[in-house]
Each structure stands twice: as C-alpha cells, then as structure tokens.
ZAMARGU-4260 file (C-alpha; in steps of 0.2 Angstrom, whole numbers, plus 5000, padded with zeros to 4 digits):
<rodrens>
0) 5460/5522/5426 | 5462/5513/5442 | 5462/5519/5459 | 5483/5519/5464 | 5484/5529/5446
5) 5468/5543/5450 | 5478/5545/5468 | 5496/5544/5461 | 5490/5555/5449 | 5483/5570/5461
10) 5497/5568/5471 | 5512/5571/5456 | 5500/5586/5452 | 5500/5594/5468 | 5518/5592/5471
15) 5523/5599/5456 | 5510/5615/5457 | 5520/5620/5473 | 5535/5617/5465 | 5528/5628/5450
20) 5523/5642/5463 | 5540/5643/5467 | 5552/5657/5458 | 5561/5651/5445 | 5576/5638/5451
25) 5571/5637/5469 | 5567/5621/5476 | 5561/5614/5492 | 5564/5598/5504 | 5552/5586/5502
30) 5546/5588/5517 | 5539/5602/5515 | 5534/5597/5496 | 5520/5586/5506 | 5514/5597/5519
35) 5511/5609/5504 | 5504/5594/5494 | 5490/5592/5508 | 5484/5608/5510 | 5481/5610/5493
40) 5472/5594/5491 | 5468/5589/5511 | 5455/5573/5507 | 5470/5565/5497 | 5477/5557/5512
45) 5461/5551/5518 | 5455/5543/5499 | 5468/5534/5498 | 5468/5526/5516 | 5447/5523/5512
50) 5455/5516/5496 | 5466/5504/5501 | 5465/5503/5522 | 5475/5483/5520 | 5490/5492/5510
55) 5505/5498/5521 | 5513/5510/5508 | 5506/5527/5510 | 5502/5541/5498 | 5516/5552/5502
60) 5527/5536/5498 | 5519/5533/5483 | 5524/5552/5479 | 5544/5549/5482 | 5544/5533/5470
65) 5534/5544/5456 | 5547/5558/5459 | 5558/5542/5447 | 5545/5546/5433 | 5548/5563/5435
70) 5567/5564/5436 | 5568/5554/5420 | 5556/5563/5412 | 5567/5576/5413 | 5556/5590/5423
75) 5561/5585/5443 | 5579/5589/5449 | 5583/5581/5466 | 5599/5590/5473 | 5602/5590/5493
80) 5588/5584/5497 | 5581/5596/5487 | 5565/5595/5474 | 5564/5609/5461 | 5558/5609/5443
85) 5567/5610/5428 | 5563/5621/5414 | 5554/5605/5405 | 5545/5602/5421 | 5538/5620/5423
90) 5531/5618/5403 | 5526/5601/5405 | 5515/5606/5420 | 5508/5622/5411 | 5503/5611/5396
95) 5492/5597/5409 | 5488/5608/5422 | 5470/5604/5429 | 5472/5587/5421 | 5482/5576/5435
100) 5479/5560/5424 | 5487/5565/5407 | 5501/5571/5417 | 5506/5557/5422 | 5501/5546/5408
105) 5513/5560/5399 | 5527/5556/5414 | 5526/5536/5412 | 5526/5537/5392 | 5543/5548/5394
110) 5550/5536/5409 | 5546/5523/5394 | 5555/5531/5381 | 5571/5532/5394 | 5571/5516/5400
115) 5567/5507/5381 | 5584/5521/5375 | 5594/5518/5392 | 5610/5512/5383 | 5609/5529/5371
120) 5606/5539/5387 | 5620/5532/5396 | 5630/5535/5381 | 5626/5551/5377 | 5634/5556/5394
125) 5648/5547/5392 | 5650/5559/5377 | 5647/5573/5387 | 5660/5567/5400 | 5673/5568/5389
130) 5673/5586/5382 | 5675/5598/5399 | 5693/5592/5399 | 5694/5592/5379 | 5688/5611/5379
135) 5676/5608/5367 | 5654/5609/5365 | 5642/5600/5355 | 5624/5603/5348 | 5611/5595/5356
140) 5603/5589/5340 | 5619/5581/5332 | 5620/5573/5351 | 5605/5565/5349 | 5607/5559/5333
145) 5625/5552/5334 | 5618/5541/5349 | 5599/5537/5340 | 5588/5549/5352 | 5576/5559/5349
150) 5581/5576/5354 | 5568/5583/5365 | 5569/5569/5378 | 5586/5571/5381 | 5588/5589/5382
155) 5575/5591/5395 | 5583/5571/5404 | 5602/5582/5405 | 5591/5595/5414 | 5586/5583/5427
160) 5602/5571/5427 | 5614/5583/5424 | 5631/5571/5420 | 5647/5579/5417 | 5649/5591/5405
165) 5630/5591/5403 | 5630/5610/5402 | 5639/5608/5384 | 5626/5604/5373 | 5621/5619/5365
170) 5610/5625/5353 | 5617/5627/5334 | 5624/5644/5337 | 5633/5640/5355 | 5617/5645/5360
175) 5608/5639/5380 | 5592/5632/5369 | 5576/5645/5372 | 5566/5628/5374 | 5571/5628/5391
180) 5564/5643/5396 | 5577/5646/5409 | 5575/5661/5424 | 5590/5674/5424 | 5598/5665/5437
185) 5598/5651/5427 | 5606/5655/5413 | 5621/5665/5425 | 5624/5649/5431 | 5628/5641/5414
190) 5637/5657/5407 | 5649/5652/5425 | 5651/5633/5420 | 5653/5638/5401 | 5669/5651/5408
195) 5673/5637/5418 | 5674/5625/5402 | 5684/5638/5394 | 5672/5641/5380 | 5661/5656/5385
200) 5659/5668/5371 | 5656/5683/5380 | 5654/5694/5363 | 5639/5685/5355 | 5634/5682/5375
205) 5622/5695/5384 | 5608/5695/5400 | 5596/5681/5390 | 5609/5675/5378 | 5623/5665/5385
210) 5633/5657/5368 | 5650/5646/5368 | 5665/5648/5357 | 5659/5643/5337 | 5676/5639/5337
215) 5676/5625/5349 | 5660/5615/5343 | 5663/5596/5338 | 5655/5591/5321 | 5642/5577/5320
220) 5655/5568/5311 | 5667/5568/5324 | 5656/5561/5335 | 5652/5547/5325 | 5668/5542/5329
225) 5664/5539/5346 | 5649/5529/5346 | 5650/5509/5346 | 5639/5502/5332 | 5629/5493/5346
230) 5626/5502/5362 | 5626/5492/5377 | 5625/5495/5399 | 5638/5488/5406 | 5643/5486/5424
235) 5663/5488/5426 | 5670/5475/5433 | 5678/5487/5447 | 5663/5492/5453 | 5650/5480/5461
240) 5634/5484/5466 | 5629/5495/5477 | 5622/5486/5497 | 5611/5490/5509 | 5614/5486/5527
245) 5601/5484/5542 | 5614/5489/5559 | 5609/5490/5577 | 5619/5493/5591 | 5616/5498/5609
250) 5628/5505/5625 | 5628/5497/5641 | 5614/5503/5647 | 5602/5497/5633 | 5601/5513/5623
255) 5602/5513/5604 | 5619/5521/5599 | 5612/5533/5585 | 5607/5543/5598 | 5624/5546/5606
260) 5641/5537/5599 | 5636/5535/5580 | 5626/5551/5578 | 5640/5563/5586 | 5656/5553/5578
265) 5647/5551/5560 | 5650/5531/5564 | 5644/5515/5565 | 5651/5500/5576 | 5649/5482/5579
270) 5655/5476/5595 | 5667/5465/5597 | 5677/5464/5614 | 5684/5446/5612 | 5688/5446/5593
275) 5707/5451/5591 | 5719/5448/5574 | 5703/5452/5561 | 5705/5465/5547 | 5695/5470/5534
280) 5696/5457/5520 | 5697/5443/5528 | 5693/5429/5523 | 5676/5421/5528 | 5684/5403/5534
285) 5697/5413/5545 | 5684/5424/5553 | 5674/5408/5558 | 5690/5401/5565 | 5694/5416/5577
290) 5674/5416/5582 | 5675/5398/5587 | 5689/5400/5598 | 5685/5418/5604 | 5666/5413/5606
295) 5665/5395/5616 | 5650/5401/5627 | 5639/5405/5612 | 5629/5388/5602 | 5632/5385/5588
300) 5621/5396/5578 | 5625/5410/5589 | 5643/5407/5584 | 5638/5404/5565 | 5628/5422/5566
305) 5640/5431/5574 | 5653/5425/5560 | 5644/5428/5548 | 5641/5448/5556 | 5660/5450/5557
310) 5664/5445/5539 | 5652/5455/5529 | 5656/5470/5540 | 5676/5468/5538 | 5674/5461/5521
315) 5656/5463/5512 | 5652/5479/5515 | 5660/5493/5508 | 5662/5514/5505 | 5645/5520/5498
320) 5635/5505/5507 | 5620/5511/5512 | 5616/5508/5530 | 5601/5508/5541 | 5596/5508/5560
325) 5584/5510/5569 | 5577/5518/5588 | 5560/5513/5589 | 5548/5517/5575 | 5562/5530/5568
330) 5571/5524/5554 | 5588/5533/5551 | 5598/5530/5534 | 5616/5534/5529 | 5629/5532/5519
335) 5646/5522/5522 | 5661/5531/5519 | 5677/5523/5526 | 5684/5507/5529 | 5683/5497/5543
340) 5694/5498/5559 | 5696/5492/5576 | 5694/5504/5589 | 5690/5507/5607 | 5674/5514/5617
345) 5664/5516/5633 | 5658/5498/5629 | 5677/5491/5626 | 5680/5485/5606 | 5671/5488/5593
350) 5673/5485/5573 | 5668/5505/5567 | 5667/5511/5550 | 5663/5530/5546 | 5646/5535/5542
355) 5637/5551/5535 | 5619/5550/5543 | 5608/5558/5528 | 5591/5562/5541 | 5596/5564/5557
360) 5584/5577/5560 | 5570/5571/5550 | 5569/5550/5553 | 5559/5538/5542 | 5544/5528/5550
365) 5539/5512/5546 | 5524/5518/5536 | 5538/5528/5526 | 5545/5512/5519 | 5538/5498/5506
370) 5529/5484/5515 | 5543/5472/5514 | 5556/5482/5521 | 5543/5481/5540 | 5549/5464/5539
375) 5567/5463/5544 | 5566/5483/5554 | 5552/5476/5563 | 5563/5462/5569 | 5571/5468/5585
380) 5582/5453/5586 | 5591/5458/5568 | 5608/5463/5570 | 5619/5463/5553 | 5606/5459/5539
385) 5611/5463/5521 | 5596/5472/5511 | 5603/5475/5497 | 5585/5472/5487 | 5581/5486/5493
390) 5597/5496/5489 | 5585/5506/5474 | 5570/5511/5487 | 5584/5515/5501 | 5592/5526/5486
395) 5573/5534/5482 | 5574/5539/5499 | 5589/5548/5501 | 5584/5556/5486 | 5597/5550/5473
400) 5592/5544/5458 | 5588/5524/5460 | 5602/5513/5451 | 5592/5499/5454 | 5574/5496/5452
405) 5565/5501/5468 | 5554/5488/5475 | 5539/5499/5480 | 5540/5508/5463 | 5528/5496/5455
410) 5508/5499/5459 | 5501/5486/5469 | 5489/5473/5460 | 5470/5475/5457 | 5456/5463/5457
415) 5449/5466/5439 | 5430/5467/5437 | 5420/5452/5430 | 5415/5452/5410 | 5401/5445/5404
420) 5413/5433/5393 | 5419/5424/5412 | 5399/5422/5414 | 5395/5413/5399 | 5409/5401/5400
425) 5402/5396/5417 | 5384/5397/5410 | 5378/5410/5422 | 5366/5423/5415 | 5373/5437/5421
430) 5390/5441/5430 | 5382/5446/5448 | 5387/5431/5458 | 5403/5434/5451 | 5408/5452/5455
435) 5401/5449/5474 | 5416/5436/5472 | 5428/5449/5467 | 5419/5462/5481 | 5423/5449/5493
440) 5441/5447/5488 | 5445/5465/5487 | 5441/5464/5505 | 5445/5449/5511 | 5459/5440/5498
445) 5450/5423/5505 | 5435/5414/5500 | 5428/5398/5500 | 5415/5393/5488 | 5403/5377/5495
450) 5389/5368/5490 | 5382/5353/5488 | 5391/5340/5475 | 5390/5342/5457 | 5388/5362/5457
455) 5404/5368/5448 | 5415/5374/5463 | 5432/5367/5457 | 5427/5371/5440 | 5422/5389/5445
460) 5436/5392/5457 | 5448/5390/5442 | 5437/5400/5430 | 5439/5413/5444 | 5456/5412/5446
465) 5462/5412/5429 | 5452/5430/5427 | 5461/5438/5442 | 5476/5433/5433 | 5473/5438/5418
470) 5475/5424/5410 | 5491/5418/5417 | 5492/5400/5421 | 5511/5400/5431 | 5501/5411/5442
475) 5488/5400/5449 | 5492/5385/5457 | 5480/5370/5463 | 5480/5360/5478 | 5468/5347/5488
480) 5469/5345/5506 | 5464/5328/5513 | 5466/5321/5533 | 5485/5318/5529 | 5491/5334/5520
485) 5500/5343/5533 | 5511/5361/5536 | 5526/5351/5529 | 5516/5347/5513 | 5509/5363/5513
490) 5521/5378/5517 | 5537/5370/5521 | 5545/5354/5530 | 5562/5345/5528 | 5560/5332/5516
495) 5572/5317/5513 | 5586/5316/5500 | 5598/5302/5495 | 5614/5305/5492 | 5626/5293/5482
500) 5640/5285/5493 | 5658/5283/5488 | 5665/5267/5492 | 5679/5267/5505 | 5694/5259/5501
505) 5698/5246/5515 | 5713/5244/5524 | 5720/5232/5512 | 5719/5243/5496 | 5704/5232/5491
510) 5687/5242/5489 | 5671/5234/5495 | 5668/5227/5479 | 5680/5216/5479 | 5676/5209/5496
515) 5658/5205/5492 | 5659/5187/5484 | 5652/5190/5466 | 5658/5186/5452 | 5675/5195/5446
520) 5670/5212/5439 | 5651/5210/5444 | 5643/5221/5458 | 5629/5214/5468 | 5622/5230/5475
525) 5622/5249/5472 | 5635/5258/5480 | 5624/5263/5491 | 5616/5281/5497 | 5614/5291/5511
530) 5600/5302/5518 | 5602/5322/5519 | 5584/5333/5524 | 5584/5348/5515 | 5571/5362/5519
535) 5558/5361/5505 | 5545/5374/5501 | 5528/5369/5499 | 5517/5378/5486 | 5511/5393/5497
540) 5527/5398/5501 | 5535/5395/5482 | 5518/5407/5477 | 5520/5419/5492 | 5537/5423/5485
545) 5532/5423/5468 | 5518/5436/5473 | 5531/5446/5482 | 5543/5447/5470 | 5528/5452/5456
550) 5518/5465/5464 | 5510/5471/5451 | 5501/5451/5447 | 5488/5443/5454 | 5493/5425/5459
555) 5477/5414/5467 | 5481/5398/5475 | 5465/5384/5475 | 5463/5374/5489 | 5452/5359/5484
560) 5441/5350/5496 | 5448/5363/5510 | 5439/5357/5524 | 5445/5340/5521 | 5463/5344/5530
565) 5466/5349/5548 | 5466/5366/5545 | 5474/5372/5560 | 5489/5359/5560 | 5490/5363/5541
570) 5491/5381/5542 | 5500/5385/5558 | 5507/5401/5560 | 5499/5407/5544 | 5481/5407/5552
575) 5485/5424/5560 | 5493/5430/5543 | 5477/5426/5533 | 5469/5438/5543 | 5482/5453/5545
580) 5489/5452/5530 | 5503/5468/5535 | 5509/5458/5548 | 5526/5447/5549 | 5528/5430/5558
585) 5542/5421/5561 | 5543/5404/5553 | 5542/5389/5562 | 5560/5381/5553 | 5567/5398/5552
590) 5570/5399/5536 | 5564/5415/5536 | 5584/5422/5542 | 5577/5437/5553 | 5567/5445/5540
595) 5551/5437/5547 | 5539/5432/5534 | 5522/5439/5527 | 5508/5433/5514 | 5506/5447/5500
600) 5490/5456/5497 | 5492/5451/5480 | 5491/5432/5486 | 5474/5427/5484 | 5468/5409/5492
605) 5450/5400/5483 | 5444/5386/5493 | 5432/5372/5488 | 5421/5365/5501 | 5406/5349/5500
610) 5393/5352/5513 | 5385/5336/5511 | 5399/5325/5517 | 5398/5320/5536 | 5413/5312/5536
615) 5424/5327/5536 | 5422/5340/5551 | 5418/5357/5545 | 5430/5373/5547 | 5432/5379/5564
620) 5426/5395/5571 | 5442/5404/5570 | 5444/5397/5550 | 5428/5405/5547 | 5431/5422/5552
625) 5445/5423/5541 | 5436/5417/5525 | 5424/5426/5516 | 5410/5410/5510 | 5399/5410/5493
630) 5389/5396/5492 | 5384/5385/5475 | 5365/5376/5478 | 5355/5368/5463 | 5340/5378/5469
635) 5347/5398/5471 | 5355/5407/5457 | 5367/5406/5447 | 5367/5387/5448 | 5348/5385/5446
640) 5348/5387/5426 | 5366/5383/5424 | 5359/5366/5418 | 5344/5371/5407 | 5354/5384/5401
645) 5368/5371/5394 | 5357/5360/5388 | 5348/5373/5377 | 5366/5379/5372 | 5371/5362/5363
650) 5353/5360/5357 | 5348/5344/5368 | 5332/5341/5376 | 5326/5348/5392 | 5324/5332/5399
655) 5338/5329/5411 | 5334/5346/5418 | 5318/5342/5422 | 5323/5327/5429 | 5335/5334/5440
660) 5320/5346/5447 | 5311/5332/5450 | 5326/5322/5460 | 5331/5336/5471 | 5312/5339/5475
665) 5310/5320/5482 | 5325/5323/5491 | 5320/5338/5499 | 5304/5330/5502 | 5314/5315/5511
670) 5327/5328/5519 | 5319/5342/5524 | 5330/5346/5539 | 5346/5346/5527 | 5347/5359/5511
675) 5364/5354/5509 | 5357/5337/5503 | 5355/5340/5486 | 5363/5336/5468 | 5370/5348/5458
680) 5371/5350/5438 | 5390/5346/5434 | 5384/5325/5432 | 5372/5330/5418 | 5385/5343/5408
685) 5396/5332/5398 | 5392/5328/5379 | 5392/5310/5380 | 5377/5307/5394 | 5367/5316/5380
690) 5373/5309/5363 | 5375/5291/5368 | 5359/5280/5370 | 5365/5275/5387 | 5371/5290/5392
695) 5360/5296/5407 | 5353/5279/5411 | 5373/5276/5416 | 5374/5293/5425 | 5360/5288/5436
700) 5366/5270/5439 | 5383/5273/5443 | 5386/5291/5452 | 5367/5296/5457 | 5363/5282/5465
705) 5375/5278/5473 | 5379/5296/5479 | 5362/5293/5487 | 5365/5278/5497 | 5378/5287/5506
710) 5366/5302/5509 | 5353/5291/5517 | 5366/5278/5523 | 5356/5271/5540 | 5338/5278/5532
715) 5326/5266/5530 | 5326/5273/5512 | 5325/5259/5497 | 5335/5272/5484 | 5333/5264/5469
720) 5313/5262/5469 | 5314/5279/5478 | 5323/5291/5466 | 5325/5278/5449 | 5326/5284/5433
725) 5313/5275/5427 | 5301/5279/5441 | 5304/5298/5439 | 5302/5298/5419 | 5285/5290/5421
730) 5281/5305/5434 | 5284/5318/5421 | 5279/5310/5409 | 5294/5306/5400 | 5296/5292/5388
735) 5313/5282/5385 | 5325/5290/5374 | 5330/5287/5357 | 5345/5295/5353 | 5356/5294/5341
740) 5366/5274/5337 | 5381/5272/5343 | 5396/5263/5336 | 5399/5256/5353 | 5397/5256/5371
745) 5412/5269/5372 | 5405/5281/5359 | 5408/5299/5363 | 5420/5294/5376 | 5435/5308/5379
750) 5423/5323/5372 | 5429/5340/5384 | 5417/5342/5397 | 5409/5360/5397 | 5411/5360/5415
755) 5423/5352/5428 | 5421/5334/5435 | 5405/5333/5447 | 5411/5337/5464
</rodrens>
C-alpha cells in the first residue's frame, strides 16, 4: 500500500462518515464535507504535506477526484453542489468502517467494473430513457441481464447517476428494491416520480412499500429487442466535445471584470472597440482579414493572437463551454450559456456571451487545481487559451460527473524500493547503495553518479533506470553531453529542412529543363530544394511531455559524461526548473503558447560523471546544488568486491582481482594527492579477458596503460616498468597463465559483457 493510497484512503473514509452521520437523504456542500473531514481526522492535512512537500495537488483535491470512484460506484450522489450518500453508499460504509483501505480498494474494484461495462451501463440508460414516455417499468434484474450486467452494480450506479427514467427499475413485484435501504423520505420521493410515470399502484403501495402497476411491466423478452448484439459508446456526431476556456478581462481602470460587469450581468466579454461586421461563425480566414485591417498598430503576432482570440470566441466556443477567470489567486468557473453578440459597455465594444458563474462566493485557488492547470492561470499575459484537456478536472470541480478523464485523477508516481534481484545483476552484495539512490531521488529527482573510470556508472545508471520504470524501456532515454551539445540539441532548437522545389515554367512555356543543355529528355540536376526551420524538440522536452501526459510512470532520462557539456548554455532556463520542480517558465522559442512550461516530478534525470579527466571542467556551484551525487571508487563499497565477486560468480581465478589491488595501491602510492586517480573494475568483467590466453595481457597493453600515460602525462613516470603486468605478477607471486587454447586471436570475441563498457 503506497503513501497517496493510505492518505486517499483516510481521506474517502472520513468524508463519507460525515456524510453517514447525516440523516438519511441529506447532503452537504463540499465545503463543509472537508471542514468536517479535518476535524475528525486533523493530522491528515499535515501527513500528506510531510508526505509529499514537492507535489502541488492537495489532499482535499485528491478528495474531489476520489468522489469519481465513489459516484460510479454507485454510493455518492453529487446534486447542486451537493454530496450526499446513497443507500449503497450508507451499506458499503457500514460494511468497511474502521478499515479506510478496503474501502477504497472495494471503490476502485467497482469503478473497474463500470468502466471495463461502460457500453452496457450507457445502455442500460438509454433503456431506461425510453419508458417514462412509453408508461411502462422494468425489473432491475431482467435490465441487467438484457444489457450483460451484473445486477448489484448497476442498481446501486442508477442511485448515483440517476438517467431518465432511472426510477423505473423495480423490484419483481413493482416493488422499490429493500436492498437499498431507503429512509421514509426517500421512498415518498419515488412513489411522487412513480405517479408521475403514470404507474404508481397505490393498492399494493403503503408507508415502506412503494409498488408500480403489474400491469405496466416490460418482459425480459421485450427488451431483447432493444439491445444491439454488440454494445458500443458512441459520440453523436451533433454533439462535440465539451471545452474549457481560460478568459480575462479588465475595465479601464485595471480591475478584473468578474468583480463588477461579468459577475453582476451573468457574462463574459472580450473587447473589441475596432472590430466591426464579425458574427459568430465566422470563418477563421475572414476574422484574420478584418484584424489586419482593424488592427495595423499591433505586430504581427499581436495581430495573429488577437485573430486567433476573436475566432474561437465567435466561432469555437460554444453553449455548455466551460469557462474560467481569474482575480488573483481566486479561480472562478462557469458555464457558457448563450451565444455570442456584440454589444456595448463603459469600456466601448465588446464580444459577450452569457454565463452562469457556478462559485462566486466560494473561488478555487491555485492549490485547488491539478499542477498543470498553474501553468496557463499563472500566466498573467493569457488571454483566450483553450483548456479543453482539462474540461474532465474543470467538470470534477463543478461537481458534475467528468465525461472526460480528469487529468489529476491518476495518483502521482512512486519511486519503487530496491530488490535484492537489481543488486545481484550489478554484483553488489546487498542493495544499500542502491536504496540511498532511490532516497536521494525521492527528494531530489536528480543525481549524478561519479567515479573514477571503469566503475560501472553508465552501466548502473541504466540498471537504475530500468527499475524506476518498472521495466519499461520507451520510458528511459539516453543521452551524452560533450563541449558541442547545446540547448537546441538538448531541449529544443529550429532545425533545417529541405523542401523540394517545383520547377517554374518560364516565360516561353519552356520549364527549366529544357533550357539547361543536356541531352533531350535528360536532367542534369535535381529540381532543387529549399530550406524551412521547423521547431524541433530535443529528448527532454519529447520525455517531459511523455511524463506529463503519464503521471502515474516513472520516465528517467541518462545524461552520459554530464560534465563534459556546458551545463549552463545547455540547460538554460531549465536550471531554475531542476530545482523547483512546481514552477513554470517560459520558453525561450515560445513554444510553450502561454501555458508556460514545467519538468514533472515524475521526470527523473541520472547523470554520469569521470572525475579523473582534467580536460573537462567540473559542474559549477550552482549545478551542484541542484544535483544530489553518489560516487562509484574501486576502494569503498559497493564497487570494492564488485570484481572478486564476478570472478567467483563465472568460476575464474582471483587473479585479476588481486592484480587490480595491487595496481590501484602503486597508484595511490604515486598519486597520493588525488583519489579520483584510480581504475575501476568494469576492464576486467568481460568473458573473453579471462577465457582467452591473451585476454588480460591485451587488457593491460591496450586500455590500462595507456589510461595511465594520460593520468601521469607530464610525470616523470616510466608507466610501463612502473605498473606492467609482468612486474605486478611477479609482486604477488603470480605465474603466467595458461588458459584454455584458442582457435584464434578473436576467440570469445562478441560474448555479452556482465557489465557496461569501462568508463
């Protein structure tokens, strides 16, 4: 059980044991659902800030998007702006009360069940719909089992949804099904709607026994007739999607108009003093038109925004939009309910279209919201922004039922612990080094991992990576920095394209072709191509977008060699946003369109760095302080056994362990103001430097050695008499080899390495 389920959990308790308390029926606002929430369970604000102080979303958030859970699970009814159980809800909170967790488990596995049976639900109310008008009732169970439901789950989801008609399926005998367990005023409000439905049977009816006309019940078989062969969701083609709408406007002294003009006139407006002859449903091309000549003082972007503004308020947005504005930190929401006009104010013209303001008296703060809604609400320079991704959390907040999936709805990702299993394909002994990786992380989603060469840190980085993501390779992406990589290569840059050229026809009719000189239907050159620069994203931004999008995955990006790039000119802006992770920024190309851009918490960022290389600068202060470092050295653990450890593993010798011992000791002998001076393992943990009789003596020739002439470049070292092989067996006491034949120089060549390439 994580964390975000144990406070999730306590939190779906609390609010429905105050809703329980309530008498049967009776509801409250949310608002003071919460208030309630926390004085029954005060320290449930303050776990879940100690929890998770980086993560913007608050626990009385996360309590409206579980409310979803609840609704189609059939035991929260959401009406006005009012919560209140349903008779299922009442039951369900009697059978889990003092257990928070199985209540919820219990809510997620009956949110499963309706969204896995959606198509049946959806049709099961369009049964329903049909049969006020038609006079007639059905039995829940032959409901069910005409659409392929189980009948439990959808009696208690028509309790909470409540389509047309929903108060016609019955019980067997017309009956309001006992199961519910309904209070008296309950059940006098179905007797009304069974009146109203023309078949009440007030003989067989009484105080606790409310039954419809026998008479007017449609048989199982007739309802067979009704229901398609495949059930399927689909969107009629008359009705689009619903939007959501960021709006601002101010009066001529600066004030925000939802405090005067659109909170008392129910409205909101878009100025426009200079735009005559526009109506809704115009046309985008024609809008741009009447801006261009209207609108000569404003540049060209200005003109392209302001275009832009007046078509999709004429034309995009339409009745049952939802819009949004905002006065400071108070976030206000409403729903659009007219069409638009042209009309005149204090402050001369204006585009206006009728609103209904939903929370005038109770506004929304930015901490209400999900993270990514801060964004473009933070930006004061937005005007018209479509945010129609989060129509579904806009629609949680209103308290409707979310046609759409709500952004903020899905629990945001956690680190996984280390297993032993990561540990042993890294050939550490235990996972301790490991975990204070993933401690690190939790905190602080960047670390670098540094060493000398040879110690595994690419090879571990990835290791690490694919654990956080679970396995999931389209989440983790690799990249090396060097002195040339830049922002443009790294986050986003215009790039060049060519673009084929027709040919012209000249004056004369003839095409170019023909005036070139070849031979008669021979070309001697391409027809050409031009240059366009598109705006290209690098592989933080594709992965920062991928992580937003997925808030529930871990996605890790490995920087290789990290200190080998100009960090400063390759991260820009982004420095600030590895350290305040809740922030936004605006992006250098704007590609960002006023919504300002972030990196997700679930973005984590691995670097690799080699501390024995003098030719490349070490991070800056400021770097520093936003990383969190692990360092890999062939003399502390984990990497200290890593090689004895492997060797024993694949049943080889000790002896290239104990030579490494014996190299790094002459070294440290030679270097003792320098630890980072050192070799690591990864050299001697590849199959073939062991099995072939050559093996180690080409190790040392070819990547020891000369590794150390750069270490002691300007020394008056001689290196090969000083750290030889043959020198350092003699030392220990070790004879020469005699491994195994081979078939040739290249035998064992290609064998999988158990560890990365030596660093």
């Amino acid at each position: 059980m994580t964390m975000v389920f144990e406070l999730n959990a306590r939190a779906v308790h609390g609010a429905m044991q105050v809703l329980a308390k309530l008498p049967k029926g009776h509801g409250l606002a949310f608002r003071e659902v919460w208030e309630r929430v926390q004085e029954l369970d005060p320290s449930l604000n303050v776990d879940w800030e100690e929890a998770f102080p980086d993560l913007s979303t608050t626990i009385r958030t996360k309590l409206r998007y579980e409310s979803i859970n609840l609704g189609k699970a059939g035991w929260l009814r959401k009406t006005g702006r009012t919560w209140r159980l349903t008779g299922p809800g009442r039951q369900a909170f009697l059978a889990y009360e003092g257990d928070p967790a199985a209540l919820l488990t219990r809510a997620y596995e009956r949110y499963g069940y309706w969204s896995t049976e959606r198509a049946a639900f959806d049709r099961a109310a369009e049964i329903l719909e049909t049969l006020p008008d038609a006079n007639q009732w059905v039995e829940i169970a032959d409901l069910a089992g005409a659409v392929g439901l189980d009948e439990e789950p959808l009696r208690a989801w028509l309790q909470s949804h409540r389509p047309t008609g929903w108060h016609l399926a019955l019980g067997s005998d017309g009956e309001v099904p006992e199961q519910l367990r309904l209070a008296e005023g309950e059940y006098d409000e179905w007797r009304t709607l069974l009146e109203e439905s023309r078949v009440y049977d007030p003989a067989a009816s009484g105080a606790h026994a409310v039954r419809a006309l026998l008479t007017k019940r449609v048989r199982g078989e007739e309802l067979q007739d009704l229901v398609p062969q495949e059930l399927q969701v689909a969107v009629p083609e008359d009705k689009p999607r619903r939007r959501a709408w960021l709006i601002r406007g101010t009066d001529g002294r600066g004030a925000t108009l939802i405090r005067s003009l659109w909170r008392e006139k129910g409205v909101c407006t878009l100025s426009a003093d200079r735009l005559p002859g526009l109506a809704e449903g115009d046309e985008p091309d024609h809008v741009r038109q009447v801006v261009d000549l209207y609108y000569t003082d404003l540049s060209q972007s200005r003109r392209t925004e302001t275009a832009t503004a007046f078509y999709a308020f004429l034309s995009r947005m339409r009745e049952g939009d939802i819009v949004v504005t905002t006065d400071g930190d108070q976030i206000y929401l409403g729903e659009v309910n007219g069409p638009a006009v042209s009309t005149v104010t204090g402050d001369g013209t204006v585009l206006q279209r009728a609103v209904d303001w939903n929370n005038l008296d109770t506004p929304l703060t930015m901490d209400d919201l999900p993270e990514g809604l801060a964004g473009p609400l933070g930006n004061p320079n937005s005007g018209l922004l479509e945010l129609s991704e989060f129509t579904g959390d806009l629609e949680v907040f209103l308290d409707e039922d979310p046609e759409q999936a709500p952004t903020g709805a899905v629990d945001a990702a956690e680190l996984p612990d280390v297993t032993q299993e990561l540990a042993d394909e890294l050939t550490m002994r235990d996972t301790e080094w490991l975990q204070d990786c993933v401690e690190l992380l939790r905190d602080r989603p960047q670390l670098i991992l540094h060493g000398p060469p040879g110690t595994g840190k690419t090879f571990a980085a990835l290791a690490l990576a694919r654990h956080l993501t679970a396995g999931q390779s389209a989440n983790v992406q690799l990249v090396q920095f060097h002195p040339a990589y830049s922002y443009e290569d790294f986050f986003e840059g215009f790039r060049p394209r060519a673009v084929p050229l027709a040919p012209e026809e000249t004056k004369s009719g003839s095409s170019p072709k023909a005036m070139m000189g070849g031979p008669a239907g021979k070309d001697l050159s391409d027809t050409g191509s031009g240059i366009v620069f598109d705006l290209v994203p690098g592989p933080l931004k594709n992965l920062a977008e991928k992580a937003d999008d997925n808030p529930a995955e871990t996605f890790v990006l490995v920087i290789d060699e990290i200190n080998r790039g100009h960090l400063a000119k390759v991260f820009g802006e982004l420095y600030f946003l590895l350290e305040y992770r809740r922030e936004f920024v605006h992006l250098l190309y704007g590609s960002d369109k006023g919504r300002r851009f972030r990196l997700p918490r679930n973005l984590v960022i691995l670097g690799t760095m080699n501390t024995t290389d003098r030719s490349i600068a070490l991070m800056d202060a400021a770097m520093r302080r936003r990383f969190s470092f692990m360092e890999l050295h062939p003399s502390e653990r984990p990497v200290d056994t890593v090689l004895a450890d492997w060797l024993k593993k694949k049943k080889f010798p000790q002896d290239a362990a104990r030579l490494l011992d014996a190299l790094n000791k002459r070294i440290e002998r030679a270097r003792l103001d320098d630890r980072d001076f050192r070799i690591g393992p990864s050299y001697f943990m590849r199959t073939p430097v062991h099995t072939h009789p050559k093996g180690l003596d080409r190790v040392w020739r070819h990547q020891i050695l000369p590794l150390l002439k750069e270490l002691h470049w300007g020394d008056d070292v001689d290196v090969s008499s000083e750290y030889g092989l043959e020198g350092l067996r003699e030392e220990l006491g070790l004879g020469t080899p005699t491994g195994p034949p081979a078939a040739d120089e290249g035998a064992g060549e290609g064998v999988p390495a158990a560890r990365g390439a030596a660093e």
